[in-house]
Each structure stands twice: as structure tokens, then as C-alpha cells.
N, C-alpha and C positions, 0 to 999 in steps of 0.2 A: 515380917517387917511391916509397919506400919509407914507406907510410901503417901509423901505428898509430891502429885507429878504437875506443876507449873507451867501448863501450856501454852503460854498467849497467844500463838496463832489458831489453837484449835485444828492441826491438822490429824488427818487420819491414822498417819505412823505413827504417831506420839499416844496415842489412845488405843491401835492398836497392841502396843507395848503396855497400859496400864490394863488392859483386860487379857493377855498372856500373865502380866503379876498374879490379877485376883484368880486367875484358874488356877495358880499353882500356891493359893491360900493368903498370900499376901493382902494386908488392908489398902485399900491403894481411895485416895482422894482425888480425884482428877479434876483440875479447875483451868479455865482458860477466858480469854476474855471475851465478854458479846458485845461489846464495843466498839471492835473492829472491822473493819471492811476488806475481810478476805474470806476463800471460801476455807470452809469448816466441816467438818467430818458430821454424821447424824447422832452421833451419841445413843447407840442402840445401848440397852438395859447391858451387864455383863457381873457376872457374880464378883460379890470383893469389891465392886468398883461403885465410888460414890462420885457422879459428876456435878459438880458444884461450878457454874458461869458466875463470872466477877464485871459487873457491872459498875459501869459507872455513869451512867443516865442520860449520856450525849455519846455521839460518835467520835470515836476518839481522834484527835487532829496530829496528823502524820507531820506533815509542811509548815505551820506557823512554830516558829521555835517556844517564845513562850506560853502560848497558848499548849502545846506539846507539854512542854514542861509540867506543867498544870496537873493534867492529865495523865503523865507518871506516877506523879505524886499521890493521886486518887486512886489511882490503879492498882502502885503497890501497897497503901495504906487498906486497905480494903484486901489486897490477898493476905497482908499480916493478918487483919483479923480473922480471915479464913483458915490460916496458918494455927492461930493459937486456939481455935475452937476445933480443930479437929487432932492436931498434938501429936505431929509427925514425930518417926524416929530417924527420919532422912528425907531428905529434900532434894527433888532432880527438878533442875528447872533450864526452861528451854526457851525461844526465841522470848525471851522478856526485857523488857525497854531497861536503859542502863539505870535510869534514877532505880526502877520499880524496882528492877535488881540491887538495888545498892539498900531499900529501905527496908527489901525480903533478908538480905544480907546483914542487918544491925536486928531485925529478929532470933537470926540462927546463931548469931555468938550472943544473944543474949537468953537464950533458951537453949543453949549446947547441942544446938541440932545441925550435924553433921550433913553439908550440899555441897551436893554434885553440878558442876555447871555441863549442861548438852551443850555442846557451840556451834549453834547452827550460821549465824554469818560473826562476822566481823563489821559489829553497829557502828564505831566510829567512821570506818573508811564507806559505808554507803553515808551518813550522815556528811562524809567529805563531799561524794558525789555532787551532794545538795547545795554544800555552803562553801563549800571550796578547800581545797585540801590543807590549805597553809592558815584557814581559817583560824578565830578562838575557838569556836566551838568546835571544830572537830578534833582541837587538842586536847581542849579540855576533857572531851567524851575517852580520847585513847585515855588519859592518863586514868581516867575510871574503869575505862573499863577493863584495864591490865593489872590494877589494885585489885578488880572483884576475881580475877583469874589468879591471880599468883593467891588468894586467899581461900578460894574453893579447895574442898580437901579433896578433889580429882576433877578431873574435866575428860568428859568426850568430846571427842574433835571428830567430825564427819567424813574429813579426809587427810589423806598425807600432806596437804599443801595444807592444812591448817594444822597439823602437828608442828611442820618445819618451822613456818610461822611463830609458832609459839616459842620452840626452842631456839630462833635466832632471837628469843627479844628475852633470852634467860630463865623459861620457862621448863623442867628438866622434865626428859622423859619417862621418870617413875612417876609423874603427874598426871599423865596423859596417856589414854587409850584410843584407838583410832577406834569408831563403830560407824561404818556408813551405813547413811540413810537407806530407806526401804519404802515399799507400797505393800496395804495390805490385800494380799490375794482374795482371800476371803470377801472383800468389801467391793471387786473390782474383777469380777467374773469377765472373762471375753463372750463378747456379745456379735451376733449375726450384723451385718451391717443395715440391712433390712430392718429397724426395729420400730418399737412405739415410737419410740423422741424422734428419730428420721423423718418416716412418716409424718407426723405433727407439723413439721416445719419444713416438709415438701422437699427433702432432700434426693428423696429415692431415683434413682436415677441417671445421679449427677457424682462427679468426682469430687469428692470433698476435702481441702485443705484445712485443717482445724486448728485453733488456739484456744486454750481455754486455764485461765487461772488469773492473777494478778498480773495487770500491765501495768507496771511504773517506766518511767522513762530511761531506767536502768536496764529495761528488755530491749531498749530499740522498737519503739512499735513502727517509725519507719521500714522497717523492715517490710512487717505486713502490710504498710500505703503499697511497696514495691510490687508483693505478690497482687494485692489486688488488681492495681495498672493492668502487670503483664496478664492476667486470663479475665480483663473489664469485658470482653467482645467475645470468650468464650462460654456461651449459654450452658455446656455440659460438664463445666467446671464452679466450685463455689466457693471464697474464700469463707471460711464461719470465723469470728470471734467471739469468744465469751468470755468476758472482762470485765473489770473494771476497777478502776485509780486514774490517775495523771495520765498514762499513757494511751488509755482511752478513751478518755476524754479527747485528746488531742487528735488520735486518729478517726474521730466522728467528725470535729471540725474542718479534719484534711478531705473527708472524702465525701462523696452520697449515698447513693440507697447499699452500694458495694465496698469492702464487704460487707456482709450482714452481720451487724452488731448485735449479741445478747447479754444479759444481764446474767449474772451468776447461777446456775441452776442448782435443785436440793439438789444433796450430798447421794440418795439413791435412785437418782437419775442419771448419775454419772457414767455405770456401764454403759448405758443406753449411749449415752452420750459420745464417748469416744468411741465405743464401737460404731456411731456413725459417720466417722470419719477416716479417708482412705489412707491420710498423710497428716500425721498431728505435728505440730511446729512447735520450737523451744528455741527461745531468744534470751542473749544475756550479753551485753557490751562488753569490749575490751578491757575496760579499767574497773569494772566487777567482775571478774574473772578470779581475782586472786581471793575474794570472800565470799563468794555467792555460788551454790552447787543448786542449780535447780528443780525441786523437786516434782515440780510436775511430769520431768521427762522418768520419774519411775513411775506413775502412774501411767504415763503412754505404755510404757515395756511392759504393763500389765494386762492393757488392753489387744494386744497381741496386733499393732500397728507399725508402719514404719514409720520412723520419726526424721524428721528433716532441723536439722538444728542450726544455729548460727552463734555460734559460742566459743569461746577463747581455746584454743587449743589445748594450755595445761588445766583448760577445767575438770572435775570429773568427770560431768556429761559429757564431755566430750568424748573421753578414754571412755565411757560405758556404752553409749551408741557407736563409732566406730571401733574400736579395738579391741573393747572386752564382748559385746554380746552380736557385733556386725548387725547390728537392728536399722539402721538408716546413710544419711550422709549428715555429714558435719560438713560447712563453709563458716570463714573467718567472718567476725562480726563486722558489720555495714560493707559485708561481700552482696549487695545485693544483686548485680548481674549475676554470680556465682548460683546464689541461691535462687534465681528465676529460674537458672538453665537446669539445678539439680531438681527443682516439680516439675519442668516440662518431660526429663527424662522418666522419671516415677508414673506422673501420671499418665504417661504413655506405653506404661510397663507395666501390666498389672500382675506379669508372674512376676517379677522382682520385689512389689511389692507386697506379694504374699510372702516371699519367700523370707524376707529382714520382717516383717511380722510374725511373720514362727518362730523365728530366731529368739525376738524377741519377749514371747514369751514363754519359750523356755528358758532364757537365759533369768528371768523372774522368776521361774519357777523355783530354778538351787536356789540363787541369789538371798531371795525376801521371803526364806523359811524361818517362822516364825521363832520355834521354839529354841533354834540356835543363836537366836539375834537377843533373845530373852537370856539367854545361858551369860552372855556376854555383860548385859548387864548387870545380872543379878552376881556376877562375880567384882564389879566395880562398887556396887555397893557393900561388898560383904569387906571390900577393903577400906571403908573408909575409918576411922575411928565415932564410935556410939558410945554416949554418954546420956542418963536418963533426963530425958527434956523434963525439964520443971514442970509442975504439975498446977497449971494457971488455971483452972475452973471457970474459962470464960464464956458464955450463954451466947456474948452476942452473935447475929445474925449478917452476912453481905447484904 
């Protein structure tokens, strides 16, 4: 197959899936955008695999709606031409903004190129978040973005609450394949806590509370003002955050020199990273609960840590750290008394918290085996309908 994999956030799962394609001979395209302000996987070399970044010459603007807008439009104009110069025979495309979806979308029925939609959140109902649920805009966004669903010749859904989802709103089950998300092991070795990145930043020593990934105001960074407060006066305890969006911006302005704020670290720093951390934390409010499965909390379950979460009950992570891998505690969102008392417990536990970090990553280990999370796809694509894409000889360049 000749795969074009549409990445826009650039995370690590998504690319480790397009380099499990090229080892098993498949042409795989993998494009994502550098635009954005999230973190992003290293893009190591991998056979079969061509990584093409889609740029659009500015950071791309999340919160001004039409400035936003804007910037879809450039975004997905610009993966078409990536599209037509390397002349997919399927298209899987994944967290991509609705227009840029919609503009990738008038490429594949006009080039017969059969797409897969990944459906990693539900974009209308966080754009409610923003602009209000009974808004135009977040109407307008559903009714797009359930035209570009009901039109995909299959969609992966990442979880059961987003299949149900789909099929209350008449979406049929021969459409839809559930494949939850994953970390790659390979990329996310368990690391000694003791390590270089520790050290550098003077941790060794001390108990460390970690956050590390995108803070929007959808995680609750309140939360972490909370843990900071409760251990402000405990010298042998440290909140870490490494962030950044909205929500940490905000919790710079809430706080002082604690917690200690960092900026995004490369992508092969990251063992280092979480392995220097005794307690890594995963926040997601109540009213993102129903579209949002966070993925950083697989990468904690790779780092072989306990995770401390504050996330809606019928989330996944939820059901993944307490029920399916017992790797940490789960407390109800803006439980923060709840969650001050479950780190003082941990961090005064430190067989317990070896013990939900074993847990933890063995439960990664079945779990985010690669070659079967590959099987799964590659039978999704072999059902879609291929028809040969027009044969457009286009030279140009992203």
C-alpha cells in the first residue's frame, strides 16, 4: 500500500504505526504539522517511511477563531499539495483541524483516494469548551464535522465511548473499529530515577510530582496551583511541570518560583524525563471527559511510574490506571482535597509506589505491542474500497 499517514499533532504513536507499515514493505508518507505547539515525537529515520512537516510559516493560532480559521485553510491547502505529489492509495488521517479535514476531504473524492478518519477527540465539543456549547460556532463545527464522519470509508474510534457516540448520532457499526491508543515502548525505555535530566535540574534527592505535556485549560491546571500549595513548605518534595498553552500560562501567573515551570523537552529526553519523576499526574475536566482520552497517561504507564490522575470516571484513563493496569489512583475532577491526600499518601509510600509502577509497566508491555496494534490496522485498510488515484504529475513542493 501506498499510505499517506496525516498527523497533525506529530505524536509518537501515530509514527510509531507508520514505521511498523514501512517495516512490513508498505510506502508510508508521514506528514504532520510544525506549526503547532505541542510536543512531537523525534522522527528517527525508519525504512518505507518518508517524513514530510507541513508548514505554514507562523504558529499556528489555536483561540482567535478567525485568525484560526485562516490557518486551516493554509494548513490543509498545503497537505493537499503534499497529498497530490506523493499519490496516496489511502489516506489515514488523524487529529486534523475540521476545515483542513474537510479541504483533505474534497481532495480524496476528487482523486478516488479512499480515507480512513483516526478519531482522536471529538473537535466540535472541545471548540464548545471555548466558545460555548449552544454557540454558532461549535454548531456549525458538529455539523462538519459529522458530514466528514458519516463520509470516511471507516473511522477508528479510540474508545468505546466514542464508538457509542458515533452510533447514537446514526453512525453504524460496520463503519467503525475501536483501536485504542498506545505508547511506543521502543521510544520510552524505563529509566533509573537517578538519571542525566534529574541531575541537571537538581532533582535527585527529592520526591517528585510530574506533569509533562499540553496544558490547556481543559486539563484543570488548578489542579497543580493545588498540589503546589499543599507540599509549598516541603523542601524534599517538588512539584515539576513541563508545559505549555493556556493553562500554563495561567498557572505561572498564579504562582512563584513553585512549581517549577519547564518548557517542552526534545522528544529523546523523555525517558530520562519521566523516569525522573516518582508520581507523574494526568488531568482532564469533567465536561472533556466524554471526548478527550489522554495520552500522555500511556506514556507514564511506560515509564514504569505511578500515576496520580484527576479525570472523569467514564474516561478511559480512568478505567486504564485504576481498573485495567491498577497503576495509580484516580480522584474526580477539581477533587483537589481528594488529590492532595492521594500524593501525600504515595509520597509517603514508596513500596506502593514501586509496586502500581510495575504494574504499570507490565500492563504496557501486552497492552502497546506493536505488531498487533499494526495487524489491526492494516486489516481496516484492506477494507476500505481502492480505486486507482488519478495519475496528477505534480512537481510541486510544501
Amino acid at each position: 500500500m501506498r499510505i499517506l499517514l496525516v498527523d497533525y499533532a506529530g505524536h509518537p504513536f501515530q509514527y510509531d504505526l507508520s514505521c511498523e507499515f514501512g517495516s512490513r514493505g508498505h510506502e508510508v508518507t508521514h506528514t504532520y504539522s510544525s506549526s503547532t505547539l505541542t510536543p512531537q515525537t523525534g522522527f528517527e529515520p525508519s525504512i518505507n517511511v518518508v517524513v514530510e512537516p507541513v508548514s505554514i510559516d507562523r504558529p499556528f493560532e489555536k483561540y482567535r477563531i478567525f485568525r484560526r480559521l485562516r490557518d486551516e485553510v493554509s494548513y490543509g491547502v498545503r497537505t493537499v499539495l503534499l497529498a497530490r505529489r506523493s499519490r496516496p492509495d489511502r489516506i489515514l488521517a488523524s487529529n486534523v483541524p475540521l476545515v483542513s479535514l474537510f479541504i483533505l476531504w474534497l481532495y480524496a473524492v476528487a482523486y478516488r483516494c479512499p480515507k480512513v478518519l483516526w478519531l482522536q477527540d471529538l473537535q466540535s465539543g472541545l471548540a464548545g469548551m471555548i466558545n460555548g456549547q449552544a454557540g454558532l460556532v461549535p454548531n456549525l463545527l458538529r455539523r462538519l464535522e459529522y458530514f466528514l464522519i458519516r463520509r470516511a470509508d471507516h473511522v477508528v474510534a479510540i474508545s468505546d465511548g466514542f464508538a457509542q457516540e458515533l452510533a447514537s448520532s446514526g453512525i453504524g457499526d460496520s463503519q467503525v473499529t475501536v483501536i485504542e491508543n498506545w505508547a511506543p515502548l521502543s521510544a520510552l525505555p524505563e529509566r533509573p530515577r537517578a538519571n542525566p535530566w534529574s541531575a541537571t535540574q537538581g532533582l535527585d534527592g527529592k520526591t517528585v510530582l510530574l506533569y509533562s505535556g499540553t496544558l490547556g485549560m481543559k486539563h484543570s491546571p488548578g489542579m497543580l496551583k493545588a498540589l503546589a500549595e499543599e507540599f509549598e513548605l516541603d523542601e524534599n518534595v517538588e512539584v515539576v511541570v513541563i508545559a505549555e498553552g493556556t493553562g500554563a500560562d495561567w498557572l505561572r501567573a498564579q504562582l512563584g518560583p513553585r512549581p517549577r515551570m519547564l518548557p517542552f523537552q526534545p522528544f529523546d529526553a523523555m525517558p530520562d524525563v519521566l523516569g525522573a519523576g516518582d508520581i507523574l499526574i494526568v488531568l482532564l475536566e469533567e465536561n472533556a471527559g466524554a471526548f478527550s482520552v489522554p495520552s500522555k497517561t500511556l506514556s507514564y504507564l511506560c515509564a514504569g511510574r505511578p500515576v496520580l490522575g484527576a479525570v472523569p470516571a467514564e474516561n478511559l484513563a480512568a478505567e486504564i490506571i485504576d481498573r485495567r493496569a491498577h497503576a495509580g489512583v484516580v480522584v474526580a475532577p477539581g477533587a483537589s482535597t481528594e488529590m492532595c491526600r492521594a500524593a501525600r499518601r504515595l509520597v509517603a509510600s514508596p513500596s506502593e509506589r514501586e509496586a502500581k509502577g510495575r504494574a504499570a509497566r507490565n500492563y504496557a508491555e501486552v497492552a502497546f505491542e506493536r505488531n498487533a496494534i499494526a495487524d489491526s490496522f492494516e486489516k481496516v485498510l484492506d477494507l476500505v474500497p481502492v480505486s486507482t488515484p488519478k495519475n496528477v504529475g505534480v512537481t510541486s513542493h510544501v
